[in-house]
Backbone bond lengths (Angstrom), bond angles and torsions (degrees), N, CA, C in turn:
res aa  C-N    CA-C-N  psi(-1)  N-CA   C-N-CA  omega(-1)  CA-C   N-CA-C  phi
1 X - - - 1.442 - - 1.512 107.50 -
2 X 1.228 123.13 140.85 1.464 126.98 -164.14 1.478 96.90 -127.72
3 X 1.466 107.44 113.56 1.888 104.83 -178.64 1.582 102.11 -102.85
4 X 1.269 143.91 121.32 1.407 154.41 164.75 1.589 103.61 -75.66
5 X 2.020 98.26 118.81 1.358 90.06 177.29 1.818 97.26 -116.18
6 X 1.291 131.81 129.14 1.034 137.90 158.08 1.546 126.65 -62.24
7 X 1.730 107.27 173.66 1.400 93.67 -159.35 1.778 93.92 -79.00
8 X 1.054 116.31 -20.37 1.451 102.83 168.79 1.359 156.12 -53.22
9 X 1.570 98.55 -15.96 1.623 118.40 142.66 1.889 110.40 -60.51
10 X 1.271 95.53 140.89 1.542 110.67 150.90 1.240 118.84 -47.17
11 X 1.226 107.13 129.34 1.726 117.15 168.74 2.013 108.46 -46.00
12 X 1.424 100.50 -44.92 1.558 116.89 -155.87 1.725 91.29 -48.50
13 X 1.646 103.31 -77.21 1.014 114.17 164.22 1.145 162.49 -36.44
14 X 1.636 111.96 -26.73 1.668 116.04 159.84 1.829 94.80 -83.63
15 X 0.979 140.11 -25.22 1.610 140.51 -179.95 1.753 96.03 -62.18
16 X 1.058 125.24 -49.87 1.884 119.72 -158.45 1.478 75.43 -75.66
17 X 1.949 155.43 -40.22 1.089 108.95 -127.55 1.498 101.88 -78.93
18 X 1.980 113.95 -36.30 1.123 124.38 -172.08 1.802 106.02 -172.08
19 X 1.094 121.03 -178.07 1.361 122.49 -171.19 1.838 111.54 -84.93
20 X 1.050 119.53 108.86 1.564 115.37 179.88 1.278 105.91 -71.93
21 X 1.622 104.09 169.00 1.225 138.25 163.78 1.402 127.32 -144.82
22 X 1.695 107.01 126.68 1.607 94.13 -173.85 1.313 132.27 -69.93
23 X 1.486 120.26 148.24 1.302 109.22 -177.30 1.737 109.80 -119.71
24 X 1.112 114.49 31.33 1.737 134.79 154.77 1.415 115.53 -166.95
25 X 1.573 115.32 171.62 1.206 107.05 -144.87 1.760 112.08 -90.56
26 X 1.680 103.12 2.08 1.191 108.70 161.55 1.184 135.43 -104.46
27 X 1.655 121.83 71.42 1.269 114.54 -139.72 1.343 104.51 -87.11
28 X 1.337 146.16 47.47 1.209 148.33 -179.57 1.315 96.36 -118.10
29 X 1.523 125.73 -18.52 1.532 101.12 165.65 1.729 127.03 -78.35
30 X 1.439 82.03 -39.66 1.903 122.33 -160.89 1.357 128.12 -111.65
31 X 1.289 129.20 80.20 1.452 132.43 -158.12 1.622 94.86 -103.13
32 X 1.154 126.38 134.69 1.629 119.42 138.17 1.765 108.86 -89.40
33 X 1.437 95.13 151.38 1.782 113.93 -177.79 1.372 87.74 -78.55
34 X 0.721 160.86 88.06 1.882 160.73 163.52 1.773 119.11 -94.69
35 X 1.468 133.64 54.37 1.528 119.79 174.86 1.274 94.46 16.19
36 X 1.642 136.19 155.53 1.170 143.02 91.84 1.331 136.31 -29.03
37 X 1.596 150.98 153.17 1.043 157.77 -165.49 1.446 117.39 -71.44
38 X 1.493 98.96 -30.43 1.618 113.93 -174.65 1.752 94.29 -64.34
39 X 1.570 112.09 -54.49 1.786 114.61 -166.58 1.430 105.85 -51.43
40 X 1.659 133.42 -38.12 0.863 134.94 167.14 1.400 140.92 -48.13
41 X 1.372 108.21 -43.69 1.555 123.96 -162.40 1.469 104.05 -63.72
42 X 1.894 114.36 -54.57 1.605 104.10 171.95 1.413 130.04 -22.21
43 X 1.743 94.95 -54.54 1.667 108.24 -161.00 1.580 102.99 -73.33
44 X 1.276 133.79 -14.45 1.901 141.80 -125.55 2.025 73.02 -122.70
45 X 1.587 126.33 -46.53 1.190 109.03 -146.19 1.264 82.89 -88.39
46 X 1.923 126.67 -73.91 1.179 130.90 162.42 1.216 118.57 -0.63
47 X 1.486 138.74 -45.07 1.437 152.65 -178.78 1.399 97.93 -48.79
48 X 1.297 99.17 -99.95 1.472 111.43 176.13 1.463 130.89 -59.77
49 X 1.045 123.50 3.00 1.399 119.43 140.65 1.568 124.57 -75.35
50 X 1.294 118.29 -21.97 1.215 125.03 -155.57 1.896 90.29 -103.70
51 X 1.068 100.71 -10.67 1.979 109.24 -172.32 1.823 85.44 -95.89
52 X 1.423 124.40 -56.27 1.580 106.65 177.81 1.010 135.83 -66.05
53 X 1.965 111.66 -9.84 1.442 94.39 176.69 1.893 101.42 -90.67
54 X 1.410 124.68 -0.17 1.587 135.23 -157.20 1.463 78.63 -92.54
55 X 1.631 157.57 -51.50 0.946 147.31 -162.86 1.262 97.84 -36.87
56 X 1.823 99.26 -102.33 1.681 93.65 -179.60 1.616 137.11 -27.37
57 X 1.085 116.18 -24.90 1.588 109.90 151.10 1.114 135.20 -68.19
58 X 1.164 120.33 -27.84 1.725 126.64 -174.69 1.375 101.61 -98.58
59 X 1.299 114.35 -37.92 1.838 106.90 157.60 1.341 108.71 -28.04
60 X 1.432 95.09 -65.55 2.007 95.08 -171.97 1.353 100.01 -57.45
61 X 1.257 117.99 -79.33 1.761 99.97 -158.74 1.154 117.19 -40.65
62 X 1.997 112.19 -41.29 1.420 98.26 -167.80 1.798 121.59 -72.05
63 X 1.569 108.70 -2.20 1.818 115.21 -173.08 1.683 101.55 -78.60
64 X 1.104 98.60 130.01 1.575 112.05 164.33 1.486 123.32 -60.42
65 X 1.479 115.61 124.80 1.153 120.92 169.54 1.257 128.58 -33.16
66 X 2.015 132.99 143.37 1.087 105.43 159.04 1.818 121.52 -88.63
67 X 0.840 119.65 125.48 1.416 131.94 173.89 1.447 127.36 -70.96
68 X 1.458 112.88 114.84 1.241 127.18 -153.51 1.496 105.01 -138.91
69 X 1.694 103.75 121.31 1.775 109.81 -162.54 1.402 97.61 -96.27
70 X 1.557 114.32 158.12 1.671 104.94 167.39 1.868 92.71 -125.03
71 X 0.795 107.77 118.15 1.336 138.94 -159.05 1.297 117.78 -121.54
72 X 1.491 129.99 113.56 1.366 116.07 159.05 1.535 127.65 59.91
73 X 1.512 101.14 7.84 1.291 144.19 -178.94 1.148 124.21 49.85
74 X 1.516 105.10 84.81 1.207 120.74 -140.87 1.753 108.62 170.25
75 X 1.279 122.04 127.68 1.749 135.37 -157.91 1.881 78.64 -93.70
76 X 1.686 99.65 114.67 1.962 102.73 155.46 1.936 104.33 -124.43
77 X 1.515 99.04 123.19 1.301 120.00 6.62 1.817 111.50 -100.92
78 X 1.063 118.80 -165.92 1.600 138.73 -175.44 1.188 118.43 -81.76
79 X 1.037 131.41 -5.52 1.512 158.81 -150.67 1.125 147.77 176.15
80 X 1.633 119.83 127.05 1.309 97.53 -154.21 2.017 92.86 -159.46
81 X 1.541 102.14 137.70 1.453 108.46 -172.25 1.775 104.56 -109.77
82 X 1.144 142.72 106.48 0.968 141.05 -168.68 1.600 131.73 -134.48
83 X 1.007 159.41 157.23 1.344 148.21 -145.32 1.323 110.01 -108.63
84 X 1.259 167.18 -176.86 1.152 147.38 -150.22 1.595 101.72 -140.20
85 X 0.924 138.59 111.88 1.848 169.74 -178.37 1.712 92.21 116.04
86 X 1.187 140.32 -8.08 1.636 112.60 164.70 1.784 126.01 -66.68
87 X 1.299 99.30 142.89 1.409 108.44 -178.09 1.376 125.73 -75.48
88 X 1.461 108.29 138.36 1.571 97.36 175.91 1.834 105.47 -111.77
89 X 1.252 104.84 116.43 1.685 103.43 169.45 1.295 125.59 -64.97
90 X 1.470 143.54 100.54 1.056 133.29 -175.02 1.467 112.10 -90.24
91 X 1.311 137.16 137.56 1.608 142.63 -143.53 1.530 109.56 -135.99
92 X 1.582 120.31 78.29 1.584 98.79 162.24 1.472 134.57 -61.52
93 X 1.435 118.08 95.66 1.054 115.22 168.49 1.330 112.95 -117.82
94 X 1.558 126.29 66.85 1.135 133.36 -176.74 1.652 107.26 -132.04
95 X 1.325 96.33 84.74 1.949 116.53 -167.08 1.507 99.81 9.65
96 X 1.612 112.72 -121.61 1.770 103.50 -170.23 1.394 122.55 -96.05
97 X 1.160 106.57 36.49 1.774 108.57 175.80 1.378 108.45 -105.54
98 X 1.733 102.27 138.54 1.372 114.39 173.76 1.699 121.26 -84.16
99 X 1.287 118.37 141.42 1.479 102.66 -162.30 1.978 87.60 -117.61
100 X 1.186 101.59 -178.94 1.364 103.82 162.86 1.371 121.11 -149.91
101 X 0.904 149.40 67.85 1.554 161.06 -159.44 2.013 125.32 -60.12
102 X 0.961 96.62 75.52 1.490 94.23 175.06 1.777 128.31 -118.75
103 X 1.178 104.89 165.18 1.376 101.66 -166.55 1.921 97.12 -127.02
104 X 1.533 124.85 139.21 1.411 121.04 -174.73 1.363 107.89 -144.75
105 X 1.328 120.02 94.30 1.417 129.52 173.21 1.345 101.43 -117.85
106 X 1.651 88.72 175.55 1.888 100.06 166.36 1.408 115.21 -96.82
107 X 1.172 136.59 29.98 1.200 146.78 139.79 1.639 136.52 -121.59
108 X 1.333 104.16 -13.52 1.798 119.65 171.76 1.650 98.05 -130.79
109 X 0.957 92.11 145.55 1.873 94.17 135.90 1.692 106.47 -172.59
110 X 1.151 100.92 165.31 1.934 114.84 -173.77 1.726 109.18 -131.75
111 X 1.111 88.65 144.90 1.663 97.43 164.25 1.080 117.38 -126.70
112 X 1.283 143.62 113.80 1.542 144.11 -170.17 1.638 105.67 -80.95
113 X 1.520 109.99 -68.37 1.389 125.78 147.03 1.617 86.77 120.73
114 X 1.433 112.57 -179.64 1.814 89.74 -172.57 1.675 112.10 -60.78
115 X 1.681 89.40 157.30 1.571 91.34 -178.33 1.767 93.46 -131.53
116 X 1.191 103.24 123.88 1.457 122.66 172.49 0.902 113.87 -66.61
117 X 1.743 121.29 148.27 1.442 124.39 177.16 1.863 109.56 -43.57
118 X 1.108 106.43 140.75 1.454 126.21 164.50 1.934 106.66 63.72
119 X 1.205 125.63 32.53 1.428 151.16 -167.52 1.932 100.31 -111.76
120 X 0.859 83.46 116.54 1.739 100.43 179.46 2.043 98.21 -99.41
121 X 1.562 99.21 139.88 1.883 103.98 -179.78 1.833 90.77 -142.78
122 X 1.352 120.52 113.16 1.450 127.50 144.38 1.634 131.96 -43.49
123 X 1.361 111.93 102.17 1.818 95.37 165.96 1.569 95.58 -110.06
124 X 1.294 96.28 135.45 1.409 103.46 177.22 1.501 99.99 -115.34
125 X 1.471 109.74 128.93 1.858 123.44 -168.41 1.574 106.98 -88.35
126 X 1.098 120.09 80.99 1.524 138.56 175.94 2.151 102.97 -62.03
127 X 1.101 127.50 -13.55 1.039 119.78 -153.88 1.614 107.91 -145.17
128 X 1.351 134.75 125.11 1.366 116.85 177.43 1.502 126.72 -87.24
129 X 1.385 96.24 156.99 1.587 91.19 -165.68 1.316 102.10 174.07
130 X 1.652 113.87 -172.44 1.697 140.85 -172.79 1.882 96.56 -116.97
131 X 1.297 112.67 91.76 1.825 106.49 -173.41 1.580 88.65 -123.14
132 X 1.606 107.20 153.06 1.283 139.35 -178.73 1.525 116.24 -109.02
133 X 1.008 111.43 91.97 1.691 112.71 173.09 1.396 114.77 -66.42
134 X 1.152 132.56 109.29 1.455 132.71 168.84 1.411 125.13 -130.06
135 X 1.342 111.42 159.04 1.590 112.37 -164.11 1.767 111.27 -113.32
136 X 0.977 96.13 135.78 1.560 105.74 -157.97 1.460 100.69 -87.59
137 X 1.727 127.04 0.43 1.354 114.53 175.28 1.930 97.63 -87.52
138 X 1.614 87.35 -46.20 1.747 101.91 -161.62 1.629 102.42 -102.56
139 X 1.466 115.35 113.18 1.332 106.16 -165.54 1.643 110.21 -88.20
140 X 1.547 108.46 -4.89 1.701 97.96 165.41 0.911 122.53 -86.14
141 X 1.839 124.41 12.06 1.662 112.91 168.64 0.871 140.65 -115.08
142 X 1.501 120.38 116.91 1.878 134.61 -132.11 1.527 75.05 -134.05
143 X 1.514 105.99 134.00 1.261 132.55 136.19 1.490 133.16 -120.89
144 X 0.884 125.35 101.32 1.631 155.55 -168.81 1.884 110.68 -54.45
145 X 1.038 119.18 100.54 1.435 115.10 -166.08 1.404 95.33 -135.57
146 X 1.990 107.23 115.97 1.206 113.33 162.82 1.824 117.25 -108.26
147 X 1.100 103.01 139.66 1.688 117.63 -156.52 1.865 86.77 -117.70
148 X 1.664 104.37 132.76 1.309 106.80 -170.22 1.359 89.68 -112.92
């Protein structure tokens, strides 16, 4: 937006709004209010620094979960190679059984806590490593999650 201040404004006043620049070669009639380049540059560098470190964040939110069924009592699939802050969705869809899903190392561990039929629980892998998903109702179901 380009505001034209004439000589009929006060000097005082077109000076507080911002720094002019002329826009003909007699600029004592005809000023545009125009920032200078200098007011800009803070906001222009700041910008885009502040947009490269937001990438890697919005990567994460924007990456899709991995999705993990409990089934027949039993984690599908069984295995799983994944990058370390991605999420794994764990999914009761195993008609009316309650599952419970936790993981117990010396560097992670999770508690899902019971999960009701058709009840979705997030572990998100903050840490890299070799972790064992297991269910605290059904003790043969191990799901194997390596975090790089």
């Amino acid at each position: 937006m380009l505001i034209v201040a004439t000589r009929h404004f006060r000097k005082a006043t077109v000076a507080r709004t911002a720094p002019m620049l002329p826009i003909c070669k007699n600029n004592s009639a005809t000023r545009a209010i125009v920032p200078h380049r200098r007011f800009w540059k803070p906001f222009l560098t700041g910008g885009f620094v502040g947009l490269a470190c937001a990438i890697p964040f919005l990567a994460a939110i924007a990456a899709d979960p991995y999705i993990v069924t409990q089934k027949g009592q039993m984690f599908h699939p069984g295995k799983l190679s994944i990058n370390r802050g991605d999420t794994v969705e764990i999914v009761n869809d195993d008609g009316e059984l309650i599952h419970h899903a936790y993981v117990d190392s010396k560097t992670f561990s999770f508690d899902s806590g019971d999960q009701e039929p058709g009840s979705k629980t997030d572990i998100v892998f903050s840490v890299p490593g070799d972790f064992v998903v297991l269910c605290g109702i059904h003790p043969k179901m191990r799901l194997d999650v390596s975090v790089k």
